[in-house]
ZADRENKOL-44569 format. One record per residue: residue in three letters; x, y, z of N, C-alpha, C in turn. Coordinates in steps of 0.02 Angstrom, whole numbers, plus 50000, padded with zeros to 5 digits. Each point is the difference from the previous one (the first is absolute). Layout:
<rs>
AlaXYZXYZXYZ;...
</rs>
This chain:
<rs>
Unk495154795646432499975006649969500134999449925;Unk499585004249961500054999749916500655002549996;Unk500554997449951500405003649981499675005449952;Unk500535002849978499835009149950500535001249972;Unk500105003849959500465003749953499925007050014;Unk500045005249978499905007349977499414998449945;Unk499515006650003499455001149973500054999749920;Unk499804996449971500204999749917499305001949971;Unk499425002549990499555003250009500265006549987;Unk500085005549942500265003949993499265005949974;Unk500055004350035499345007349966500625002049937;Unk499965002049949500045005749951500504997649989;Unk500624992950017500385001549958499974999249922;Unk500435002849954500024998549937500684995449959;Unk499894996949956500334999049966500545004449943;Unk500145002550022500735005449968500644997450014;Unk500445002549981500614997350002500365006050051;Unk500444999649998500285000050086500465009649977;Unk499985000949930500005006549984499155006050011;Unk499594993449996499495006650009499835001250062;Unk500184997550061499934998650082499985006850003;Unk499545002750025500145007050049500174998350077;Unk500345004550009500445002150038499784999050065;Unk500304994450047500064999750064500345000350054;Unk500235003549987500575004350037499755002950052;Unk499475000250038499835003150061499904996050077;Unk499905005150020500134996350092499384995349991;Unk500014993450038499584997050027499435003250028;Unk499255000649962499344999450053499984997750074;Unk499695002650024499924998950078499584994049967;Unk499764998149988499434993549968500544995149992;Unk500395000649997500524994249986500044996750097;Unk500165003050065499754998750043499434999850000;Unk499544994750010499354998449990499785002050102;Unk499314998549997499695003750061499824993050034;Unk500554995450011499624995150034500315001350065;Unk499724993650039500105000850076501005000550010;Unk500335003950047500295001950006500434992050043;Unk500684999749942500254992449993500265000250079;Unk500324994850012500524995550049500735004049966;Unk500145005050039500815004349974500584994050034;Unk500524997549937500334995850035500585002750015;Unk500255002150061500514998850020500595003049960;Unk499975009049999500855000949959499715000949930;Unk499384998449979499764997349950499755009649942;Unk500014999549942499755006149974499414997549942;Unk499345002450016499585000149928500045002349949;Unk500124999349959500225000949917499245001149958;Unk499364993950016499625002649961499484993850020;Unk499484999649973499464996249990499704997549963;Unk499804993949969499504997549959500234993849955;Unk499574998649955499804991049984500694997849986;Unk500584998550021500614996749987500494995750043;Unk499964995449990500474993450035500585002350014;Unk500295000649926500765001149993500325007150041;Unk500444997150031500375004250047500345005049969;Unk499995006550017500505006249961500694996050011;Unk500265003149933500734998149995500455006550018;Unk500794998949989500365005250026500615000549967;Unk500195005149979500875000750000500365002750029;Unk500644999250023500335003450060500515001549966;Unk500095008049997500694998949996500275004150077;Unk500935002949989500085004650056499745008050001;Unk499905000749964499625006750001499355000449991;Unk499624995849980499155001550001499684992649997;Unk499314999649990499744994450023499315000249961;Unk499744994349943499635001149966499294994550002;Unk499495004450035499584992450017499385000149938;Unk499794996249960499504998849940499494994250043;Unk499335000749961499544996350016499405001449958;Unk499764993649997499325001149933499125002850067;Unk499695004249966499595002950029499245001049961;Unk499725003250029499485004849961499765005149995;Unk499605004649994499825004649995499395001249996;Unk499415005049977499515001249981499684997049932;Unk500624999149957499854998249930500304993649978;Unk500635000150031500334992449962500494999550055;Unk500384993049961500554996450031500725004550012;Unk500175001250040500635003049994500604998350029;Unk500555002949956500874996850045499935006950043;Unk500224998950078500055004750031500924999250047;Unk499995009650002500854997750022500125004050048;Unk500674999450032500165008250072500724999350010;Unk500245005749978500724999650018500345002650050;Unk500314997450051500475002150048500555003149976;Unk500075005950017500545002149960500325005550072;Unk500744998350006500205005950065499744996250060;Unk499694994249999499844999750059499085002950027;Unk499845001749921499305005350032499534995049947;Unk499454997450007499484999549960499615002949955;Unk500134998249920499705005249976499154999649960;Unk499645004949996499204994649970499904995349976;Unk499824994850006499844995749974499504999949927;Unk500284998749953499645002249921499774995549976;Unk499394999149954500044994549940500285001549947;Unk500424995849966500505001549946499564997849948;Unk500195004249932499815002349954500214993849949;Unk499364992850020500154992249985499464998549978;Unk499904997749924499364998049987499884992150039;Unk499574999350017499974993950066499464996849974;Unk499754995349985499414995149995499794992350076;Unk500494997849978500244994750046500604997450040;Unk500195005950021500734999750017500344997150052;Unk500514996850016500104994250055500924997149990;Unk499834998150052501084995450003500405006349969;Unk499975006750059500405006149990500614996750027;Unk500665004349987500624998450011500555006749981;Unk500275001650045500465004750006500604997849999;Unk500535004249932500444997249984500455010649999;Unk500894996350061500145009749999500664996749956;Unk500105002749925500434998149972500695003950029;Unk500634996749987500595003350009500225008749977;Unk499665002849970499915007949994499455002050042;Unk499684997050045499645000650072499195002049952;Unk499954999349950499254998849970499484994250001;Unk499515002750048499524994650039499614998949941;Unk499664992149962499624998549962499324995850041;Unk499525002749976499484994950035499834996149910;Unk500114994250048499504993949940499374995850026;Unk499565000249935499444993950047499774998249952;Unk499654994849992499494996649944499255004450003;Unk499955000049928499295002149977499755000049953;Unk499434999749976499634997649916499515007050010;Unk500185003849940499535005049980499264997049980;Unk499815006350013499064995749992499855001749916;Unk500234996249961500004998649943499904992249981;Unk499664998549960500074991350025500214999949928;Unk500514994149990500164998050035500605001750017;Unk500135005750026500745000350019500204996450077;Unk500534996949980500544996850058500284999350033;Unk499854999250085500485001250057500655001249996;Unk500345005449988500685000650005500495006250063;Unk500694998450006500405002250033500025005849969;Unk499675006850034500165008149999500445000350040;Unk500435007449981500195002650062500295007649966;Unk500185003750047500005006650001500505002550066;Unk500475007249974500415002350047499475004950051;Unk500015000150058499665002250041500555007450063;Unk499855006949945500645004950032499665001750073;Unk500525005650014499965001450080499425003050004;Unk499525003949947499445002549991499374998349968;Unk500164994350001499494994649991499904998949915;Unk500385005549928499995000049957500374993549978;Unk499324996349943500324996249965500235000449925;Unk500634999249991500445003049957500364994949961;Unk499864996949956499735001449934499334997849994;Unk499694996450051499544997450007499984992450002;Unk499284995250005500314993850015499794996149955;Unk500484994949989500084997849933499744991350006;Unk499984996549955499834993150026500524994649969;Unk500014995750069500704997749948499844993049985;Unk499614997150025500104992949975499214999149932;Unk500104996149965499525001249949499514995649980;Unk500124994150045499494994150004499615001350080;Unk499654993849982499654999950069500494997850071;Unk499985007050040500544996550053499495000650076;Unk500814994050020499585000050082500545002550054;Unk500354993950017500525001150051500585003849996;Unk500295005950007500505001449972500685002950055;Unk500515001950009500445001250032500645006249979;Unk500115005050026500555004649967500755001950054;Unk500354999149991500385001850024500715006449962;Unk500315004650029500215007449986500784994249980;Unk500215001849941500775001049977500415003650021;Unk500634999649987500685003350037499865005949943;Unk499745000749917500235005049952499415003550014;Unk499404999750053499685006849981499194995749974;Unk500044994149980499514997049979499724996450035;Unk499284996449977499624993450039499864995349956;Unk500314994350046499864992949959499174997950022;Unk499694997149979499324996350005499734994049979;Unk499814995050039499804994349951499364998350037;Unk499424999049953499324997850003499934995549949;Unk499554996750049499564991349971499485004649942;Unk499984997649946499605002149944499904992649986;Unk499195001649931499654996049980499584994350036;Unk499844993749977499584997550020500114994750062;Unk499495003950068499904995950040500484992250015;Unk499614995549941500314992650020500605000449951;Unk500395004749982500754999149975500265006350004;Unk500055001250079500475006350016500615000749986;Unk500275007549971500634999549971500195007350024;Unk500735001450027500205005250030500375003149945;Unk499865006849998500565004449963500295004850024;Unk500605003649993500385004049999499725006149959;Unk500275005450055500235005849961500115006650042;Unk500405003249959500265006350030499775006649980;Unk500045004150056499845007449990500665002650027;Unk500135006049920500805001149999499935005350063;Unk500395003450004500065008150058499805006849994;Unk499665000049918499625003149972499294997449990;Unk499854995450034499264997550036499804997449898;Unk500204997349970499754997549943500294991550015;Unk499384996149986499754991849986500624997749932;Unk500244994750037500414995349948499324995149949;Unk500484996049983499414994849961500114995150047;Unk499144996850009500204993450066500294995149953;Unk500274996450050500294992449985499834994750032;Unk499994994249963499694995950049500424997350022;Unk499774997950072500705000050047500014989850017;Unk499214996350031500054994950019499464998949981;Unk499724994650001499274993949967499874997450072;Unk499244998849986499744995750050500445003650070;Unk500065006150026500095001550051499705007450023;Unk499805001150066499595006350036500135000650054;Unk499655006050042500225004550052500754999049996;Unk500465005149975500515003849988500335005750057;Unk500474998450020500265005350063500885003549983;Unk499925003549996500615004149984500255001050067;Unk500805000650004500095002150079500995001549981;Unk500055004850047500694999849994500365000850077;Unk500364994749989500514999650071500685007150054;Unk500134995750052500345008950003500405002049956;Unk500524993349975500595004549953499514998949926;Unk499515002650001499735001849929500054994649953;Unk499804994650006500034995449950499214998150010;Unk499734999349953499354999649954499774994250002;Unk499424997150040499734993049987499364998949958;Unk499644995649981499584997749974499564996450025;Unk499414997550048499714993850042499345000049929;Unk499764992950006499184999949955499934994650026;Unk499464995549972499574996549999499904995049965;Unk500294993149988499814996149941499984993250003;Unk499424997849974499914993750017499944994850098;Unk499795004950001500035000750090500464998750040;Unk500515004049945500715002050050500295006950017;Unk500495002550058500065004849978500665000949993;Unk500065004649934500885000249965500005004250018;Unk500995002750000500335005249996500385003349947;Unk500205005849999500634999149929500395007749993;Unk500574999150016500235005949972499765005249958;Unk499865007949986499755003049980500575003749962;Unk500085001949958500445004649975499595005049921;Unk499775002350025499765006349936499654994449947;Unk499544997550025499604996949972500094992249970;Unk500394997150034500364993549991499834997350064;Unk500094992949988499994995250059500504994949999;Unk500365002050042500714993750010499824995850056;Unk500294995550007500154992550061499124999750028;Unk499544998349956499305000050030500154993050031;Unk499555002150055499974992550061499394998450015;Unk499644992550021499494998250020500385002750084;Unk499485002150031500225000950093499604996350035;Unk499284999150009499654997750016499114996949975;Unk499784995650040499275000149972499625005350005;Unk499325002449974499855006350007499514994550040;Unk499245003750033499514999050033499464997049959;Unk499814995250007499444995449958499445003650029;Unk499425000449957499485003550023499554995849995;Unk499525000250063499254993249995499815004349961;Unk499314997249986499485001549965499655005150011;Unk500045005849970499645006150009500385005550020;Unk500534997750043500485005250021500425002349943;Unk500315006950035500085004949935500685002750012;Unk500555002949981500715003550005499815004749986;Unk499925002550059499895009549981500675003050001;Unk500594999150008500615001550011500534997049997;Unk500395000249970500774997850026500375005549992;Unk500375001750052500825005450006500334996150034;Unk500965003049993500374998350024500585004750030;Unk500064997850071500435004650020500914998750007;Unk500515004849976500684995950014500215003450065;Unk500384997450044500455001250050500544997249996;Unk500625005450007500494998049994500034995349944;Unk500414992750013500234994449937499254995249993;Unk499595002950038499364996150016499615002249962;Unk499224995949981499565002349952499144998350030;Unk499594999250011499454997150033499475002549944;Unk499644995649995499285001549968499434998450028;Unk499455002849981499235000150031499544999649963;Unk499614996149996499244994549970499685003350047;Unk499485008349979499165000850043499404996849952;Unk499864995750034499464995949984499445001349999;Unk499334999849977499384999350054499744994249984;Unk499604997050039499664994749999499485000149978;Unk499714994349976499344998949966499445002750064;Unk500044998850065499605003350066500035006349987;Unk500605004049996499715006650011500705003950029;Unk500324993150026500475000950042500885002449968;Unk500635002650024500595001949953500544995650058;Unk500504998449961500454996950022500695004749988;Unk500364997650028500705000349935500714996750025;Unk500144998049960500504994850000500785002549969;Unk500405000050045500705000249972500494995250028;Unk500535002249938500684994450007500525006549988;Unk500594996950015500695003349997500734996049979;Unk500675003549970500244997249971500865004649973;Unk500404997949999500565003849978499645002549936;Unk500385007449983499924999549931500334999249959;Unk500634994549988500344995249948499954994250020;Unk499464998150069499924993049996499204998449974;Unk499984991750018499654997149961499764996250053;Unk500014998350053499784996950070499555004950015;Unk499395002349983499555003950042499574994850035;Unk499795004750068499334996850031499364997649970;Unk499634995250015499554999249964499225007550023;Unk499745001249951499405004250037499664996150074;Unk500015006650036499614996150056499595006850027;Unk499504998850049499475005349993500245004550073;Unk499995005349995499985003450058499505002750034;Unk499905002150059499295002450066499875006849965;Unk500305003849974499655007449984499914999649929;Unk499355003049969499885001149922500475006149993;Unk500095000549925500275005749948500825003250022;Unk500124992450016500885001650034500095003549946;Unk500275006250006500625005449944500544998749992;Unk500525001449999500534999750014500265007349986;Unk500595002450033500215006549994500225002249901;Unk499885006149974500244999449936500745002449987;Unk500055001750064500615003749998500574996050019;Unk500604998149979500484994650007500335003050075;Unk500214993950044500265000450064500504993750012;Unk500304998650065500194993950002499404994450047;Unk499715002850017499474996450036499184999549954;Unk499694996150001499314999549980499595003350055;Unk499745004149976499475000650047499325001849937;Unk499294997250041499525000449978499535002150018;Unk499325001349969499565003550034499254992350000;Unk499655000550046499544995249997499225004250040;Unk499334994149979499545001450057499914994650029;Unk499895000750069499784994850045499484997249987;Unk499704994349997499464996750012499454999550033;Unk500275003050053499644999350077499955004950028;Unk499405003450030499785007650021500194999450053;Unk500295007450006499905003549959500355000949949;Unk499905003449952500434997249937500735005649975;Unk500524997149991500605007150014500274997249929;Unk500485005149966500635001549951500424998950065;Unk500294993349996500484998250018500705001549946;Unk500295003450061500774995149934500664996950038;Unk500174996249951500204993850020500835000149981;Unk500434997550040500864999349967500034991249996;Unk500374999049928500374993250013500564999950052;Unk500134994750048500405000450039500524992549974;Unk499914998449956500384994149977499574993750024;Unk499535000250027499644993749996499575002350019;Unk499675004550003499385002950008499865004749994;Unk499085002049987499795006750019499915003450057;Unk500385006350016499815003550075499745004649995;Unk499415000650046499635007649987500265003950059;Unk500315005149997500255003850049499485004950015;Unk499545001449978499475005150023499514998549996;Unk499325001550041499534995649972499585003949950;Unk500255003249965499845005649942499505007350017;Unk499594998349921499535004350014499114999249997;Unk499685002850038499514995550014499515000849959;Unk499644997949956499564999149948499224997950035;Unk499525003249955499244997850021499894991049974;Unk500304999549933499784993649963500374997249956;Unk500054993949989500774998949921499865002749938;Unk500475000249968500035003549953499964997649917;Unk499585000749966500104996949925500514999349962;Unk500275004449997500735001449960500675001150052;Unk500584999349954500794999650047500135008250010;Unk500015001050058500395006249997500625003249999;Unk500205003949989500645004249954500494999950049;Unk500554997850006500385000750056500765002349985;Unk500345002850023500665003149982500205002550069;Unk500504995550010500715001450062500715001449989;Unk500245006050045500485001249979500474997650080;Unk499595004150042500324994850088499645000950037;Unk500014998250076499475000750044499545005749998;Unk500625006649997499335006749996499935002249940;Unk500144996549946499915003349920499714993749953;Unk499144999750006499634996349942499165005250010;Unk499884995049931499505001749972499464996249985;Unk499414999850043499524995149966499345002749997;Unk499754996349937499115003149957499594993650023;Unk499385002849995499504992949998499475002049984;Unk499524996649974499345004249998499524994150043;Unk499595003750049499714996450032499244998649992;Unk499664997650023499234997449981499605004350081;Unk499695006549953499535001950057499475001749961;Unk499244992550036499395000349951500274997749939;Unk499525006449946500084998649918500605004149964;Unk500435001750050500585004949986500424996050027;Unk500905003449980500484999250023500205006050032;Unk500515002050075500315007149995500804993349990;Unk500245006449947500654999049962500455004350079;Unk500464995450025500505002250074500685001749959;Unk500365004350028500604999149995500374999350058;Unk500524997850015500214997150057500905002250012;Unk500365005050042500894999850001499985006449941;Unk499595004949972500155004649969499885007150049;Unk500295003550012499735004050046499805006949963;
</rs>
């Protein structure tokens, strides 16, 4: 099967800046459900929407409402589309008022004054302007307020944010060139205004922010085909550690991913691969996080293992099976292994991209995916009721 992206092929959009955007603030088109043959309903499962996109809707949870985003389309162009749970009740699903060209690697960040930010990479259709980290506060009414701003100012790719104790978000993305990736820093204060980046590390990429239960701040990347750790503190890096080898890649194969999940004093990371065939792997290791003895990568039976984002004392993950029929498994470390206690949920076909996963306990998670039906995806949501 061809892989795909979302439709980049745009009717009418223009080049304006993100003040002259008229206003999209309205309910979703029935056209946004497209008229194809009527999918495989999985199991518990809710449709969110339809059309050309891999990437799985993302989510924020908090205890009072529940915020699901996803890139879409429309009649005319590309759009960020959103729906808020609020009370317990579902409310329309809108396109937000986002000038969009090429938009992709969304990420929901609910800062400590409970203000949800969506960020994602995008290059206005101006040439040559430069892939960079936007993002924007996203209210209970879908108004974006002050509007969305761009924060990184070179060409970026990989990037990562995680919410501060004061109200703010730290962020660090790989900027500049390809064969000499370099990560930077920076913050958005609690009044949603961009610090100046800093450069944070050389010769290092894919960047993961994460914070443990008692709130202490880590750092994981990429360098020199290892993977380090390092204390995080408001834009500093203390006691950085080599932990392990990262995954050597043959020839042709590609790292579409690395995340990392912590449990408890534990840390695990995940290499989704695809292969030069056609085919996706993914490979993880695990490891204290103040030690330095990690596992070496080794490959596991299900593609696009997740890991939960939400901190617990147990790992648990989300995976797809290999073998049809094909399920969202998920999976617990049991101290020397993976156990699938359910045999999930049952899927038509595997999936291109990792899907969104968030556990809180047996009857409280959350998982997105977008699945492959035909030349479309239907975008699932999964544990939201």
């Amino acid at each position: 099967m061809m892989r795909w992206a979302y439709l980049l092929v745009l009717v009418g959009l223009c080049a304006c800046s993100p003040s002259d955007t008229p206003s999209l603030s309205t309910a979703i088109p029935t056209t946004v459900l497209s008229s194809t043959p009527t999918p495989i309903i999985p199991e518990g499962a809710r449709l969110l929407a339809q059309g050309e996109q891999s990437e799985a809707p993302v989510v924020a949870w908090r205890d009072d409402a529940t915020l699901v985003t996803w890139i879409g389309t429309d009649d005319q162009a590309v759009r960020h589309f959103a729906q808020w749970q609020l009370s317990g009740q579902w409310q329309p699903a809108q396109a937000l008022s986002l000038l969009a060209n090429r938009p992709h690697a969304q990420q929901l960040v609910v800062t400590s004054d409970t203000i949800t930010y969506l960020l994602w990479l995008d290059a206005l259709p101006t040439y040559p302007e430069p892939q960079r980290v936007w993002y924007a506060p996203i209210s209970e009414n879908y108004a974006i307020n002050p509007g969305a701003l761009p924060l990184s100012s070179i060409e970026t790719a990989q990037f990562t944010a995680l919410a501060h104790a004061d109200g703010g978000i730290w962020v660090v993305w790989r900027g500049g060139l390809l064969s000499e990736p370099t990560l930077y820093a920076q913050y958005i204060d609690r009044l949603g205004r961009p610090n100046v980046q800093a450069r944070l590390l050389e010769n290092a990429q894919h960047p993961v922010l994460l914070a443990d239960a008692s709130g202490e701040q880590w750092l994981f990347w990429l360098t020199d085909n290892r993977l380090w750790r390092g204390k995080w503190d408001s834009g500093q890096i203390s006691d950085p550690r080599p932990l392990t080898d990262s995954v050597r890649l043959a020839r042709g194969a590609l790292l579409e991913q690395f995340v990392v999940g912590i449990a408890g004093t534990n840390a695990f990371a995940f290499w989704h691969i695809s292969e030069r065939d056609g085919s996706y792997r993914t490979f993880w290791a695990m490891g204290a996080l103040t030690g330095e003895n990690w596992s070496a990568p080794q490959a596991h039976s299900a593609t696009w293992l997740t890991p939960n984002r939400l901190q617990g004392d147990m790992m648990f993950a989300v995976g797809v099976t290999t073998s049809t029929p094909y399920d969202l498994r998920i999976y617990q470390w049991t101290g020397n292994t993976w156990w699938a206690k359910h045999t999930g949920i049952i899927i038509s076909s595997g999936l291109f991209r990792p899907p969104t996963w968030m556990r809180r306990s047996d009857t409280q998670a959350i998982l997105a995916w977008s699945q492959p039906n035909g030349q479309i995806a239907d975008l699932w949501l999964w544990g939201a009721d």
